[in-house]
N, CA, C and O atoms as a Tripos MOL2 file, in Angstrom:
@<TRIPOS>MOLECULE
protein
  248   247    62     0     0
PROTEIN
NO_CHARGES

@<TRIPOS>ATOM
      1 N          -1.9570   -2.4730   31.8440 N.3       1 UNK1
      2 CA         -2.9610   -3.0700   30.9890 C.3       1 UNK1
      3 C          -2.3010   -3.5360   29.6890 C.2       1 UNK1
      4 O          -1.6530   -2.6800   29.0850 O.2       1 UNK1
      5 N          -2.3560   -4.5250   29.2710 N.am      2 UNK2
      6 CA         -2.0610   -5.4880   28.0860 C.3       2 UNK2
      7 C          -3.5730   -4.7970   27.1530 C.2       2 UNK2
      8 O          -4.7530   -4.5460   27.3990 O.2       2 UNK2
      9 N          -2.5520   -4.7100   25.9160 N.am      3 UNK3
     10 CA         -3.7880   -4.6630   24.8740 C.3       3 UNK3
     11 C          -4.2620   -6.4850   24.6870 C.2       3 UNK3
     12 O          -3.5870   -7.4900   24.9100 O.2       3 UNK3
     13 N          -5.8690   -6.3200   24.1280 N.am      4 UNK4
     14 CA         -6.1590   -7.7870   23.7090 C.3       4 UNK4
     15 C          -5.3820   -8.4330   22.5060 C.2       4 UNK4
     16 O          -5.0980   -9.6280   22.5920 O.2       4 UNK4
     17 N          -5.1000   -7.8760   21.6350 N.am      5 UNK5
     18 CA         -4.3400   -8.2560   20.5810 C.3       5 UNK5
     19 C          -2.7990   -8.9290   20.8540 C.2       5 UNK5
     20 O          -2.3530   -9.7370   20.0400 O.2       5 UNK5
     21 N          -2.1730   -8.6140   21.8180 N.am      6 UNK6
     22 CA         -1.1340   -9.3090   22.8310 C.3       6 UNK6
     23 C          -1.5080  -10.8010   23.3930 C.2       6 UNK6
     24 O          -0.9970  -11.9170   23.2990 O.2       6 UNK6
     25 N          -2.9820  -10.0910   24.1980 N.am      7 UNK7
     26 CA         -3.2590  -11.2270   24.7140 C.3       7 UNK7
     27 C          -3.5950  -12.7280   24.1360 C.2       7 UNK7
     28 O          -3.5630  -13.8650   24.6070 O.2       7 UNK7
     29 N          -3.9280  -12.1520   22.8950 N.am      8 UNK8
     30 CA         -4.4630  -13.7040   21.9030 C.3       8 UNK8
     31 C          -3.1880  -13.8120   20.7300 C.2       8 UNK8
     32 O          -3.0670  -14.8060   20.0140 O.2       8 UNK8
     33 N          -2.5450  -12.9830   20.6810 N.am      9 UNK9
     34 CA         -1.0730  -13.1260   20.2400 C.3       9 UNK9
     35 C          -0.0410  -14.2180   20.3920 C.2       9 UNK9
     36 O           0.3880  -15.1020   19.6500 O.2       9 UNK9
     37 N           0.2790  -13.6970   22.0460 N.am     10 UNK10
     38 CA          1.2980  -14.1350   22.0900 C.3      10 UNK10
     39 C           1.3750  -15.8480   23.0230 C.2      10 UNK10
     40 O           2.3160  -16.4720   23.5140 O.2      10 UNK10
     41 N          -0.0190  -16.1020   22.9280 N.am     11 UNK11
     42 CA         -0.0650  -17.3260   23.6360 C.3      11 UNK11
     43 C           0.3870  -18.3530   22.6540 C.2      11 UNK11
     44 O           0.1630  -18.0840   21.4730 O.2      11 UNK11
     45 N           1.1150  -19.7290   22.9840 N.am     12 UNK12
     46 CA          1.6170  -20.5920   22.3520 C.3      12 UNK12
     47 C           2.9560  -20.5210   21.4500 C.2      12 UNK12
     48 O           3.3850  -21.1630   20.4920 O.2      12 UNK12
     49 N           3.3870  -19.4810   22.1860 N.am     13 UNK13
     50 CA          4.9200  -18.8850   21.1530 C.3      13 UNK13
     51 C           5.7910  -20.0280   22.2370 C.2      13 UNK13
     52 O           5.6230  -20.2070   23.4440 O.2      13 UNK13
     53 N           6.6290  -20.6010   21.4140 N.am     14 UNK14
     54 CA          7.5070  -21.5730   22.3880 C.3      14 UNK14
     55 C           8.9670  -20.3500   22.4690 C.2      14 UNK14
     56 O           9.0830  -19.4780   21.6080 O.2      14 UNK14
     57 N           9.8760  -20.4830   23.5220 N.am     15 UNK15
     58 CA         10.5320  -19.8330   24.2210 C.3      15 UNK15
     59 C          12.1640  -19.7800   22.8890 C.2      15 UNK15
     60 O          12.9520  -20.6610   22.5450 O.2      15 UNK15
     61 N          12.0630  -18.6610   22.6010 N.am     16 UNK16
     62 CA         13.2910  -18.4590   21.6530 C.3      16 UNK16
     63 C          12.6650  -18.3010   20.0470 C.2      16 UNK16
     64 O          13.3860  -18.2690   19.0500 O.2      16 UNK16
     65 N          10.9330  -18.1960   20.0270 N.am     17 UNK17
     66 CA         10.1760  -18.6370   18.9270 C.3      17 UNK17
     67 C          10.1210  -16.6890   18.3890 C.2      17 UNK17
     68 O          10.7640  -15.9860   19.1690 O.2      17 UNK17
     69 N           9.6410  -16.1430   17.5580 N.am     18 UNK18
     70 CA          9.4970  -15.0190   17.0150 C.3      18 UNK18
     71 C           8.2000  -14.7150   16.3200 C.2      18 UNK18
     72 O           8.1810  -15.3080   15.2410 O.2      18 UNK18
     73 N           7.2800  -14.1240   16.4970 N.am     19 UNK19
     74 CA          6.2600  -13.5800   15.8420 C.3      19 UNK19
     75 C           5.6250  -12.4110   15.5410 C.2      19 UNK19
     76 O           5.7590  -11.4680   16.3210 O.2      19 UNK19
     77 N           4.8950  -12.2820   14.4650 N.am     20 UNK20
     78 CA          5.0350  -10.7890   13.7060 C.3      20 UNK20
     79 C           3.4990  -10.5580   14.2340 C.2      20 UNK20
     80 O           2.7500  -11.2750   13.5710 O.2      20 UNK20
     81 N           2.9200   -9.9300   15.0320 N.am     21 UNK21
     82 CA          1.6910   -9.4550   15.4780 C.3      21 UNK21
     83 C           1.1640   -8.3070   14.6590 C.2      21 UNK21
     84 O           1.9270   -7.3830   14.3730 O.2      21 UNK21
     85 N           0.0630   -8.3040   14.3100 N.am     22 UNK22
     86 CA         -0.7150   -7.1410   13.5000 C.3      22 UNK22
     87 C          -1.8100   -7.1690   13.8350 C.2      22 UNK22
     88 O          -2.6260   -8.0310   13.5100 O.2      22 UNK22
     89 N          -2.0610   -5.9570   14.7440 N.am     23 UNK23
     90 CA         -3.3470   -6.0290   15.8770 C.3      23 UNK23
     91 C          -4.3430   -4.6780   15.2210 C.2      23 UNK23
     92 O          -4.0390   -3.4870   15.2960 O.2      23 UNK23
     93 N          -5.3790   -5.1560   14.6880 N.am     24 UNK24
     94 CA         -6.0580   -4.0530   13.6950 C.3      24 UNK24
     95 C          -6.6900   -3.0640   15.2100 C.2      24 UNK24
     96 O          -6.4550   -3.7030   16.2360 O.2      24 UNK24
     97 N          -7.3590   -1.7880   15.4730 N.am     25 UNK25
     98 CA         -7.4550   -0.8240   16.2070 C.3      25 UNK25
     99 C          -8.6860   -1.9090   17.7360 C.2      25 UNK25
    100 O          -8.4390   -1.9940   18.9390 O.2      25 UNK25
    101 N          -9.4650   -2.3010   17.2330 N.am     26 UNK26
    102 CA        -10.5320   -2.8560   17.8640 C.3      26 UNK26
    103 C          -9.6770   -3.9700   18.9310 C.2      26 UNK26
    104 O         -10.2170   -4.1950   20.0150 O.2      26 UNK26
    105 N          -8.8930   -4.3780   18.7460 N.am     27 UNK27
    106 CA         -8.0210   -5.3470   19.8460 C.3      27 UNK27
    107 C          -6.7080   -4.6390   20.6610 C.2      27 UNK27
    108 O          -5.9500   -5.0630   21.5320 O.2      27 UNK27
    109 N          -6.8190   -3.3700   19.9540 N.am     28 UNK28
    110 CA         -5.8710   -2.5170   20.5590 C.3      28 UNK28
    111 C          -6.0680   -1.3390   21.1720 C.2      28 UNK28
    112 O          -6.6930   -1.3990   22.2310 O.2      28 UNK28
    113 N          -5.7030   -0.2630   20.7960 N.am     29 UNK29
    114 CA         -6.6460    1.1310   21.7270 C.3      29 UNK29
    115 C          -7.6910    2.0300   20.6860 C.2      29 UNK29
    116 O          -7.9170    3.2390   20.6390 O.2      29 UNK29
    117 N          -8.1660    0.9990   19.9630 N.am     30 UNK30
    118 CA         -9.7010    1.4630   19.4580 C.3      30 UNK30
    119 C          -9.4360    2.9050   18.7380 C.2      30 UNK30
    120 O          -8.4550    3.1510   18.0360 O.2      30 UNK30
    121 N         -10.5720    3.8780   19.0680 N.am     31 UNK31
    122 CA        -10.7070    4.8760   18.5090 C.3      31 UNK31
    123 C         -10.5020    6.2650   19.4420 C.2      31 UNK31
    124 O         -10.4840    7.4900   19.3260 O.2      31 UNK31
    125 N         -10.3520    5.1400   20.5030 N.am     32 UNK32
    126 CA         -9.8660    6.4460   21.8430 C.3      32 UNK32
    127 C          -8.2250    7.2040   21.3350 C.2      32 UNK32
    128 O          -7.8950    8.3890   21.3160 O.2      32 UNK32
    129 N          -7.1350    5.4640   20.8170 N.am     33 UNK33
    130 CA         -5.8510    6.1870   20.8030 C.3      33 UNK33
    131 C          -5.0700    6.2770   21.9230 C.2      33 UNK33
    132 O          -5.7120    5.8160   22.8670 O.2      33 UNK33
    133 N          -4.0610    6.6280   22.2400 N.am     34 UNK34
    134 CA         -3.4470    7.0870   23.9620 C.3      34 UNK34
    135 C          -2.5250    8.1730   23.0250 C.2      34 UNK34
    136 O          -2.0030    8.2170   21.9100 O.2      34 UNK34
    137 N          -2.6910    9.0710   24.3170 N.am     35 UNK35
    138 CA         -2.1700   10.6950   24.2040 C.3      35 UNK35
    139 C          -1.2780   10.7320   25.5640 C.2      35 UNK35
    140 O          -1.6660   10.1940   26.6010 O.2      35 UNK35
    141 N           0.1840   11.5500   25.4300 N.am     36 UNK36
    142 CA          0.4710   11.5680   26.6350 C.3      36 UNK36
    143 C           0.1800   12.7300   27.4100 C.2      36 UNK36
    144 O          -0.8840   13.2850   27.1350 O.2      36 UNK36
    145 N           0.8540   13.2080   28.2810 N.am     37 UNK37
    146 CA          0.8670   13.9890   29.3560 C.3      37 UNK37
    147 C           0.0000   15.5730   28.7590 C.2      37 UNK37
    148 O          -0.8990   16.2750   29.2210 O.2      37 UNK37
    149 N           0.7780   15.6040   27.6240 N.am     38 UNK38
    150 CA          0.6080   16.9160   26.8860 C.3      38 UNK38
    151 C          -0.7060   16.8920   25.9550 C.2      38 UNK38
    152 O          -1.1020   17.9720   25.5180 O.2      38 UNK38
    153 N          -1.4770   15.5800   25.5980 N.am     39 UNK39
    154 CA         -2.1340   15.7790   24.7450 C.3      39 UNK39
    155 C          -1.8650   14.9550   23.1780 C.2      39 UNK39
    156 O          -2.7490   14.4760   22.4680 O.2      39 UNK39
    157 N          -0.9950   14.9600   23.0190 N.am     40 UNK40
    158 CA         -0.3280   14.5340   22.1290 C.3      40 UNK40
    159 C           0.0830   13.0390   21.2800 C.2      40 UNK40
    160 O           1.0510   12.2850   21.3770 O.2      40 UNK40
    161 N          -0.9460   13.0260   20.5600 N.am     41 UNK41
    162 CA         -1.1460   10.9440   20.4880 C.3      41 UNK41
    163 C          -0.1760   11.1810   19.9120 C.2      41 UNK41
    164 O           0.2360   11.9690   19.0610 O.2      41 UNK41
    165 N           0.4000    9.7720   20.9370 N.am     42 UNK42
    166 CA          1.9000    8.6710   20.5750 C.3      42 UNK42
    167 C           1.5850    7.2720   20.1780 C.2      42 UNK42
    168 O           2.4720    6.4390   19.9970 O.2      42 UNK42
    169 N          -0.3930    6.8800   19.9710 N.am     43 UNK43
    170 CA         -0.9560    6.2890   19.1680 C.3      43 UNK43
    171 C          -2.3440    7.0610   19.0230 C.2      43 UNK43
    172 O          -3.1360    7.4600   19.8760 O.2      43 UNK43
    173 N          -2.3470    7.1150   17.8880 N.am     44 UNK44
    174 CA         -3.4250    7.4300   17.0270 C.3      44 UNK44
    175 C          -4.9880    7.0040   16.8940 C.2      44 UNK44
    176 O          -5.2730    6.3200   15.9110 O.2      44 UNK44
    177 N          -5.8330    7.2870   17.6340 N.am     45 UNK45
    178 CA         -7.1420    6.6610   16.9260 C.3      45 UNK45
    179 C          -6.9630    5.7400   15.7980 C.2      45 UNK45
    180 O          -6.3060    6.0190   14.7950 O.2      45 UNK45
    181 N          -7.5080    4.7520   15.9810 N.am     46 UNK46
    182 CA         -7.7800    3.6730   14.8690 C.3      46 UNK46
    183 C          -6.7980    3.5480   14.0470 C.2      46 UNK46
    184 O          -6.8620    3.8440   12.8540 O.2      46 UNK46
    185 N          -5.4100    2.9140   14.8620 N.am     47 UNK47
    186 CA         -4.3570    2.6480   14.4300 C.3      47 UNK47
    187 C          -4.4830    1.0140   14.6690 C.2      47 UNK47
    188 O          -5.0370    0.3940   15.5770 O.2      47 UNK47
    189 N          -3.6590    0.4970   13.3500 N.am     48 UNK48
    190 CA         -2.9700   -1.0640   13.4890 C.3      48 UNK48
    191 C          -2.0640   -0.4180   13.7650 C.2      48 UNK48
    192 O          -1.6390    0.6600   13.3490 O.2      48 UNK48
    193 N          -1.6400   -1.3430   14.7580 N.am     49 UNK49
    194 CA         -0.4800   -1.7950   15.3940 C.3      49 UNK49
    195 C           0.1580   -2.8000   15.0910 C.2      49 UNK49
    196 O          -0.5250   -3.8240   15.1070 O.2      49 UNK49
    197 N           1.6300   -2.9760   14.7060 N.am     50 UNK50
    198 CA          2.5990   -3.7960   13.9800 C.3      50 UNK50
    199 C           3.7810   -4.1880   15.3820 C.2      50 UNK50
    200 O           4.2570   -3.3140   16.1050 O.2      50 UNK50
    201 N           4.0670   -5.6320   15.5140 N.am     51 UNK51
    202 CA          5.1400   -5.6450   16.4960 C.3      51 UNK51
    203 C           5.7380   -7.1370   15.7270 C.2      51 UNK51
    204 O           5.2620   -7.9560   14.9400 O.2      51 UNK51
    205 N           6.8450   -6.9860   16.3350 N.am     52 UNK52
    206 CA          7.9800   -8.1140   16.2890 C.3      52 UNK52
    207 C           8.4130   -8.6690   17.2910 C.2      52 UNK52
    208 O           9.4740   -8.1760   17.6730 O.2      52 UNK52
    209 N           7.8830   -9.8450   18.1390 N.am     53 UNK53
    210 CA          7.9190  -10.3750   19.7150 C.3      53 UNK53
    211 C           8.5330  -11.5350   19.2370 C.2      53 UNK53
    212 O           8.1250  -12.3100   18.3720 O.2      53 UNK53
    213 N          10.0020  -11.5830   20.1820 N.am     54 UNK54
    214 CA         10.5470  -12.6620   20.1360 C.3      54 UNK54
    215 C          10.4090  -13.0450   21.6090 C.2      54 UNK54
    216 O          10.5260  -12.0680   22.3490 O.2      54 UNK54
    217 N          10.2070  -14.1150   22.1830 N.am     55 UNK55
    218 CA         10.0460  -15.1110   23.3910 C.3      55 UNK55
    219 C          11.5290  -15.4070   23.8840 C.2      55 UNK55
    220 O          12.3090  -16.2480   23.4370 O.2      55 UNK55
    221 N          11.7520  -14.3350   25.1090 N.am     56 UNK56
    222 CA         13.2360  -15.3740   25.6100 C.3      56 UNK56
    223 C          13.3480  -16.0080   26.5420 C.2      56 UNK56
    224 O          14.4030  -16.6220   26.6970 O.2      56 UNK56
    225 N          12.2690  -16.1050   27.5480 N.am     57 UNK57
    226 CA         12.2730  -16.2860   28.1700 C.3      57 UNK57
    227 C          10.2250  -17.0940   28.7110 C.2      57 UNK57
    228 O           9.1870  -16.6970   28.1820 O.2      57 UNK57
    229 N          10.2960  -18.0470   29.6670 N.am     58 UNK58
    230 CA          9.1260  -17.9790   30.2860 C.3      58 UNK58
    231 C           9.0980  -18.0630   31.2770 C.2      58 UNK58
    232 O           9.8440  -18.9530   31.6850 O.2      58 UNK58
    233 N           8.2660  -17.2600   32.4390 N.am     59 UNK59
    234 CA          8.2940  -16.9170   33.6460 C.3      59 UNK59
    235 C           7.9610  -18.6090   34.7900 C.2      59 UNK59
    236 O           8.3250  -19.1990   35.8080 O.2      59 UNK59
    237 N           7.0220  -18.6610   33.6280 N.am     60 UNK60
    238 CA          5.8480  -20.0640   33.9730 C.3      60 UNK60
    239 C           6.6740  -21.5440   34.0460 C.2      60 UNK60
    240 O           6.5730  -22.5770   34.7090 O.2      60 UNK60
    241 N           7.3840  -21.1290   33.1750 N.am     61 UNK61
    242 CA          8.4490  -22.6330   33.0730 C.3      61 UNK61
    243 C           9.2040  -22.6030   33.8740 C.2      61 UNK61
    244 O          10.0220  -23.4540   33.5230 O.2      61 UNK61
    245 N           9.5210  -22.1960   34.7540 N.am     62 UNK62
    246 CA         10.4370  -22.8760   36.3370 C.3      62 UNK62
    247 C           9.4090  -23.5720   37.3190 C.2      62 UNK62
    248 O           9.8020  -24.0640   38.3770 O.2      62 UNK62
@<TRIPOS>BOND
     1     1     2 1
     2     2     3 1
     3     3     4 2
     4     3     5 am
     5     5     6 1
     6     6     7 1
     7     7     8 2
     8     7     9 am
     9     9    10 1
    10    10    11 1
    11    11    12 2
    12    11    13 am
    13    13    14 1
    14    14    15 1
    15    15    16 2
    16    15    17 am
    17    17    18 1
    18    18    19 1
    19    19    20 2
    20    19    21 am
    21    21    22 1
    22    22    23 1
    23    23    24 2
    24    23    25 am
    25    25    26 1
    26    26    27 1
    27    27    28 2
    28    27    29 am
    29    29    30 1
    30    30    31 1
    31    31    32 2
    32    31    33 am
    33    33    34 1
    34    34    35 1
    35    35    36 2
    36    35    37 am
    37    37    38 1
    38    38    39 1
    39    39    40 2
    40    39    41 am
    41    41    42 1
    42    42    43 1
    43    43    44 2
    44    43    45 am
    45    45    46 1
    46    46    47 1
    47    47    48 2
    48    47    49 am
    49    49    50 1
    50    50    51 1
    51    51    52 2
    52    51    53 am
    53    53    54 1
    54    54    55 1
    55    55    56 2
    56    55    57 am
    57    57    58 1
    58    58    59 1
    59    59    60 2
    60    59    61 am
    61    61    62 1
    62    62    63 1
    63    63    64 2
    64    63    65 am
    65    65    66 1
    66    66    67 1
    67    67    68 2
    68    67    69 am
    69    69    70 1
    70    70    71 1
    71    71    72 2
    72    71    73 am
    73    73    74 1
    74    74    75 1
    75    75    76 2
    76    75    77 am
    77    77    78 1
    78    78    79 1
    79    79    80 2
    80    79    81 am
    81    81    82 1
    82    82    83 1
    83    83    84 2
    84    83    85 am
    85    85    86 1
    86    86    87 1
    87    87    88 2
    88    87    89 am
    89    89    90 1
    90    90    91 1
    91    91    92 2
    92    91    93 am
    93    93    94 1
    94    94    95 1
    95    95    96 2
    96    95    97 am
    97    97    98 1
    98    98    99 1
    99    99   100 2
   100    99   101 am
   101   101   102 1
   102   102   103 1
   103   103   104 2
   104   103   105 am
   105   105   106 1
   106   106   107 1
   107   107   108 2
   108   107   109 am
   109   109   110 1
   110   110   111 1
   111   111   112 2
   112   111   113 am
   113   113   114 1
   114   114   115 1
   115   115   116 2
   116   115   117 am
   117   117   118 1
   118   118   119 1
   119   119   120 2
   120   119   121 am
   121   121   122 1
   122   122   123 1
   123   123   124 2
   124   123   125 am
   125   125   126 1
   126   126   127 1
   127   127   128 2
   128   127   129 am
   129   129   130 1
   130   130   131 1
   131   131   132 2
   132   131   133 am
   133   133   134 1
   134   134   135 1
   135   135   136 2
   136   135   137 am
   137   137   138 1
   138   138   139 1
   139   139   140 2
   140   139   141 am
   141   141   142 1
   142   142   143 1
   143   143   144 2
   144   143   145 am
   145   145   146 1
   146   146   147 1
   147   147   148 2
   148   147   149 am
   149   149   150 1
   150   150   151 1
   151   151   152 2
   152   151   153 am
   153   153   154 1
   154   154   155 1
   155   155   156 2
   156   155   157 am
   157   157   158 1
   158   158   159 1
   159   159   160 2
   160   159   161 am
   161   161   162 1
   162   162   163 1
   163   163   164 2
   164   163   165 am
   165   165   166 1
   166   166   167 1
   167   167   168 2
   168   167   169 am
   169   169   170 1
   170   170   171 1
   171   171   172 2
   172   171   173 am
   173   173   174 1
   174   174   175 1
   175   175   176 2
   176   175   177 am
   177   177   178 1
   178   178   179 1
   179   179   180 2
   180   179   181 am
   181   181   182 1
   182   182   183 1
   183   183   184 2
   184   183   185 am
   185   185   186 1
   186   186   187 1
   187   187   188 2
   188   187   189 am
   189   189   190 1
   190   190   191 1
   191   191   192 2
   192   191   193 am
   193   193   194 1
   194   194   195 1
   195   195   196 2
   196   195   197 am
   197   197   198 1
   198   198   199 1
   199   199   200 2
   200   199   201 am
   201   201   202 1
   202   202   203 1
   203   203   204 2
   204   203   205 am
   205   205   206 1
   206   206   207 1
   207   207   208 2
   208   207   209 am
   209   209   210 1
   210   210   211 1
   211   211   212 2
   212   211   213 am
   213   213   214 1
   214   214   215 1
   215   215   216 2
   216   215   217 am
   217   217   218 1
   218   218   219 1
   219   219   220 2
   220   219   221 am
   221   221   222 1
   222   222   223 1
   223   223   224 2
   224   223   225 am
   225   225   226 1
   226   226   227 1
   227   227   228 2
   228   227   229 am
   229   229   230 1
   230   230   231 1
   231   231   232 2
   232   231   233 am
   233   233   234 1
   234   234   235 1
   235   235   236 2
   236   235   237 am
   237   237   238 1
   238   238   239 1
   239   239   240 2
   240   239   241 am
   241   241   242 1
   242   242   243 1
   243   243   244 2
   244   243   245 am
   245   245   246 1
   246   246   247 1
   247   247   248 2
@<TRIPOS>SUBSTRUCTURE
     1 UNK1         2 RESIDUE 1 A UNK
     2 UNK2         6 RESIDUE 1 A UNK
     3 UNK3        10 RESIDUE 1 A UNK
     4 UNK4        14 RESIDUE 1 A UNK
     5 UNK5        18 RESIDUE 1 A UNK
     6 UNK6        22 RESIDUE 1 A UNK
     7 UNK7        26 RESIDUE 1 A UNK
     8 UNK8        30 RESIDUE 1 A UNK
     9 UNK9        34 RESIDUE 1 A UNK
    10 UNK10       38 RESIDUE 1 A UNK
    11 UNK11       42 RESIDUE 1 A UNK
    12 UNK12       46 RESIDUE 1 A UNK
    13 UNK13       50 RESIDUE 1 A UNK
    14 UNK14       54 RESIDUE 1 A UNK
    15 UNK15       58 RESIDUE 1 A UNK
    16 UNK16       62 RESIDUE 1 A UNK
    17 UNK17       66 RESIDUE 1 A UNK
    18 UNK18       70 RESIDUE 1 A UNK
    19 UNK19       74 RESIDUE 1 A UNK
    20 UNK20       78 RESIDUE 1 A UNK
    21 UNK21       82 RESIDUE 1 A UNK
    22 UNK22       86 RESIDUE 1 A UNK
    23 UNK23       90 RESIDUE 1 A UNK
    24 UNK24       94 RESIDUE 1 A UNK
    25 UNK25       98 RESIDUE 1 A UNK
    26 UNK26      102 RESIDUE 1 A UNK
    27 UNK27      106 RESIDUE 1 A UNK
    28 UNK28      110 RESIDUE 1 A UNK
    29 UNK29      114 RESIDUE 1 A UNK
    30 UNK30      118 RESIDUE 1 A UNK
    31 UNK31      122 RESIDUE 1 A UNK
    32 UNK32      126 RESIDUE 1 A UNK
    33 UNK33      130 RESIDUE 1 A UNK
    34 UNK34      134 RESIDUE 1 A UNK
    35 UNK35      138 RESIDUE 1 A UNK
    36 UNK36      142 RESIDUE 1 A UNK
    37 UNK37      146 RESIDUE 1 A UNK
    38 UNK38      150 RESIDUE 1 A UNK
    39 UNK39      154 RESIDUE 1 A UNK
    40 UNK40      158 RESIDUE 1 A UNK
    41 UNK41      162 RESIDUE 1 A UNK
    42 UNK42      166 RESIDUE 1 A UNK
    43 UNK43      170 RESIDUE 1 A UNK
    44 UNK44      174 RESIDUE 1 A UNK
    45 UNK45      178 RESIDUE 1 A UNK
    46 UNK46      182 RESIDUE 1 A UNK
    47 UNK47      186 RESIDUE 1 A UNK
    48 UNK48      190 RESIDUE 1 A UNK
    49 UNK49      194 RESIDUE 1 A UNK
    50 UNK50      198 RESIDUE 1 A UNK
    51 UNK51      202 RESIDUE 1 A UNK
    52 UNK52      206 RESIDUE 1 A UNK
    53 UNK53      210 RESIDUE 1 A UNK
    54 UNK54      214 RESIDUE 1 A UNK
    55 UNK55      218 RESIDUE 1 A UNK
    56 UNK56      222 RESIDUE 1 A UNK
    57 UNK57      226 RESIDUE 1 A UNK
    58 UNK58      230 RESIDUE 1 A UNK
    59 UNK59      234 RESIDUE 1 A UNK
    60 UNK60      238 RESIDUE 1 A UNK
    61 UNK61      242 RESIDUE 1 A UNK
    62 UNK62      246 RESIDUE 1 A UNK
């Protein structure tokens, strides 16, 4: 599963292009968070999420 904040992200990045995503909690994993095996959030309830996606490639372009 792709968070939505990806999904409306990373469309229109041209291939070798770089963008700074800042996906506030509601486009990402909300107020649920993800916990792993143990219990243990490795994201947080009602966390922004910060990424740095550089494009090297596109699957679509061959």
């Amino acid at each position: 599963m792709v968070i939505q904040g990806w999904e409306e992200g990373v469309p229109g990045m041209a291939v070798g292009g770089t963008r700074r995503l800042v996906i506030p909690p509601n486009l990402a994993y909300g107020d649920r968070g993800v916990a792993n095996a143990s219990g243990v959030y490795v994201v947080p309830p009602n966390t922004t999420l910060v990424f740095i996606v550089q494009l090297v490639s596109d699957a679509g372009a061959a």
